[in-house]
N, C-alpha and C positions, 0 to 999 in steps of 0.2 A: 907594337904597344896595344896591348887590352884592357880595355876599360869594363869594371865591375858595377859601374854606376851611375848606368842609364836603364833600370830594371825597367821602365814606362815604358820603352819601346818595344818591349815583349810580349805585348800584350796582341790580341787579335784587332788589326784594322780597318780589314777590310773581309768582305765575304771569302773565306775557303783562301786567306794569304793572313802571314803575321810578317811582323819588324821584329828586327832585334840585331845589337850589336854583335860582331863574334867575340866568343868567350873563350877561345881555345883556339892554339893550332890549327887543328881537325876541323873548327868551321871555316878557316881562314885557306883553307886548302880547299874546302868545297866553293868559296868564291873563285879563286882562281883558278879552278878547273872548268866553271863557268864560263869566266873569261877567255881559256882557251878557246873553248868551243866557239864563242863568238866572232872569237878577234881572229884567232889562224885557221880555223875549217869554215868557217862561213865570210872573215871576211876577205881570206890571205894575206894576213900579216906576217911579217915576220919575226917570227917572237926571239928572245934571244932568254929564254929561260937555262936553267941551270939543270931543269927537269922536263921529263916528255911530260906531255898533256897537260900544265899545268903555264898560266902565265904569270910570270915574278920577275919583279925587279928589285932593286935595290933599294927602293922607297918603302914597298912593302910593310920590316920590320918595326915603320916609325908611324904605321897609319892606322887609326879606325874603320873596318872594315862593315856598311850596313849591312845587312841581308834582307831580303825579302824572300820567305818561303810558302810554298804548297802547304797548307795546313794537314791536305789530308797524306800527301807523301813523305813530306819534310823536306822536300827538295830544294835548294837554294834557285830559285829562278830570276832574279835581279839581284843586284849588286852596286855598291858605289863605293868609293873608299875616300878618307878624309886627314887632310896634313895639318895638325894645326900649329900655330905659329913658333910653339916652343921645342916643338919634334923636328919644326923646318931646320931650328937653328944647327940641332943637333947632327943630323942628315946632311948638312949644310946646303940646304936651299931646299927650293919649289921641284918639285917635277919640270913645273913649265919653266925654269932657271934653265931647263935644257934647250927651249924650244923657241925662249924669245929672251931678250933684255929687259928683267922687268927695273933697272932702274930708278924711272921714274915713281914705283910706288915702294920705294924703300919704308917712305914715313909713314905708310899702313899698316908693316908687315907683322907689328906686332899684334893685329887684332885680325888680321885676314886670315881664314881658313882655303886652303886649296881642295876643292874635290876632284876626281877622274875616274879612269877606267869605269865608267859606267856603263850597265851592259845590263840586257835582259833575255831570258830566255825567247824564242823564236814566237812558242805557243802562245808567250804570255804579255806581246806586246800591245799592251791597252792601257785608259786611262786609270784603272786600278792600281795595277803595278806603277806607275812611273809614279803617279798620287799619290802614294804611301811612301815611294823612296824620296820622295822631296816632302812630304811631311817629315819623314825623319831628318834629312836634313836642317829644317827649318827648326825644327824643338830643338836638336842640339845646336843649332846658332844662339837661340834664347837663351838655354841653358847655361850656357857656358860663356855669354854675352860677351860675344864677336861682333865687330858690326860687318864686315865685309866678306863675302864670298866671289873666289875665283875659281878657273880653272879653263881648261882648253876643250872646248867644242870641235868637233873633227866632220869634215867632211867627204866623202867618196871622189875621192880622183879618179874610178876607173873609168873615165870618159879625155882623162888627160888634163881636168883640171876647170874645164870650161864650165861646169855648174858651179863649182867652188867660186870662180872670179864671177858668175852671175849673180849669185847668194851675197858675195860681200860686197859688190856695188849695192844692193839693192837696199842691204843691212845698212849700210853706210851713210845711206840717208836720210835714215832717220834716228841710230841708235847707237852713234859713232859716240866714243867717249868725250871727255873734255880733254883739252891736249895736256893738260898736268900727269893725265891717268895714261898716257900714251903708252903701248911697249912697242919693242923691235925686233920681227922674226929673227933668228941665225941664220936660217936658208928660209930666204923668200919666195915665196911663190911670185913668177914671173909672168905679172897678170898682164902686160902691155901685148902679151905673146898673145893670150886667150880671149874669146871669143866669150864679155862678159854682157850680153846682151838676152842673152836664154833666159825665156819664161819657165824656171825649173820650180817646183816647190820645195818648203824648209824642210828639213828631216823634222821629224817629231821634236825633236827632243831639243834641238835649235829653236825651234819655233814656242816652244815650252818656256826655252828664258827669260826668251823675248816677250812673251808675256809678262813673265816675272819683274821685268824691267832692267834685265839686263844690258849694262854696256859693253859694245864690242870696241875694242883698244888699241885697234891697228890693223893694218894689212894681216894676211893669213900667212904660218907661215905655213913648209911642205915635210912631213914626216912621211919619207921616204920607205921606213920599214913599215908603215902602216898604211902606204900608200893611201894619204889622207891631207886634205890641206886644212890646218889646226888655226882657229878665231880663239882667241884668248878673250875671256867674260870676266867682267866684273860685276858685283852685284851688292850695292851700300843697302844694306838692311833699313836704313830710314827710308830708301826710296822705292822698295819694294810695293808693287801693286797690293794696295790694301787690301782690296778684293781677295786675289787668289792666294793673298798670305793667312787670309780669316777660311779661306776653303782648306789650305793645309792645314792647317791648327785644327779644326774642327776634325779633321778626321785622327790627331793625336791624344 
């Protein structure tokens, strides 16, 4: 699905980078070749595309694709893509419908947008770029008055899992959902196994939610191809940090 009408995001955001939705194919191919590069050459995933160098799934054709580009190259260097409730149905469900039971937020799902695959290029991982992709985020929540944003936050397993289970205790204690918003991995991560005690720090972009006032919903579960252990977020736009909701708008 491409949307013709979000022209405001086209506009220049940020110094030497623009927003903009994809309008074509052709941009939608340059996010996902993005993704490749991030997800199978840098992080070893395993992608199961239909195409070399490119990463796609099936959710794809039903989602709004952001971009963040190089002004002076054109180059797509961040990415996010977004499910909103009435393409879910069509697609018949979430992405994360793969990855947890979300159940319990059935009575949401009409105003809940899913985001994922978020990804930035290597060079350009600062608070510009991610500032702008969660500006746009946040204009099209207003926009199109959603109130709720999800999706799945991924963590690095390649230590076997032990900063994962360190990161969700520590998350846990303070940012755990309310048990109505609960979900339920499909493959759990087997955190009695791990050693959830490591002082590790948040990835960026975890940490970013968490500011936002995200809540995390449940044990993590374990995405095997992506050798990742995936924290499902919630995020009720009422309760969104006023503060860094008026810093993203400000830059929209």
């Amino acid at each position: 699905m491409l949307r013709e009408d979000h022209h405001l995001l086209a506009e220049r955001k940020a110094p030497h980078l623009t927003l903009s939705f994809a309008q074509s194919q052709k941009e939608v191919r340059e996010a996902q070749r993005l993704r490749f590069q991030v997800f199978s050459k840098e992080m070893g995933a395993h992608l199961n595309s239909p195409e070399t160098g490119i990463d796609q799934d099936q959710f794809d054709p039903y989602c709004e694709h952001l971009l963040v580009r190089d002004a002076e190259t054109h180059a797509v260097v961040g990415t996010y893509r977004l499910l909103d409730p009435k393409m879910a149905r069509r697609t018949g469900g979430y992405y994360s419908d793969t990855e947890f039971n979300l159940g319990r937020l059935n009575h949401l799902q009409n105003s809940m947008v899913e985001v994922g695959r978020s990804c930035v290029h290597p060079a350009y991982r600062n608070g510009a770029t991610i500032g702008l992709l969660w500006s746009g985020l946040t204009q099209y929540m207003q926009q199109m008055n959603y109130a709720y944003l999800s999706g799945c936050a991924s963590i690095s397993m390649r230590d076997g899992g032990h900063a994962a289970a360190s990161i969700y205790r520590r998350l846990a204690q303070e940012h755990l959902s309310p048990r109505e918003w609960r979900v339920f991995p499909r493959y759990r991560l087997p955190l009695e196994t791990l050693n959830s005690t490591l002082n590790v720090p948040l990835p960026p972009l975890l940490k970013g939610y968490m500011r936002l006032g995200c809540f995390i919903c449940g044990e993590p579960a374990w995405d095997a191809d992506f050798n990742t252990a995936d924290l499902f977020l919630l995020l009720p736009l009422s309760l969104m940090n006023k503060r860094y909701a008026r810093h993203y708008l400000d830059q929209t």
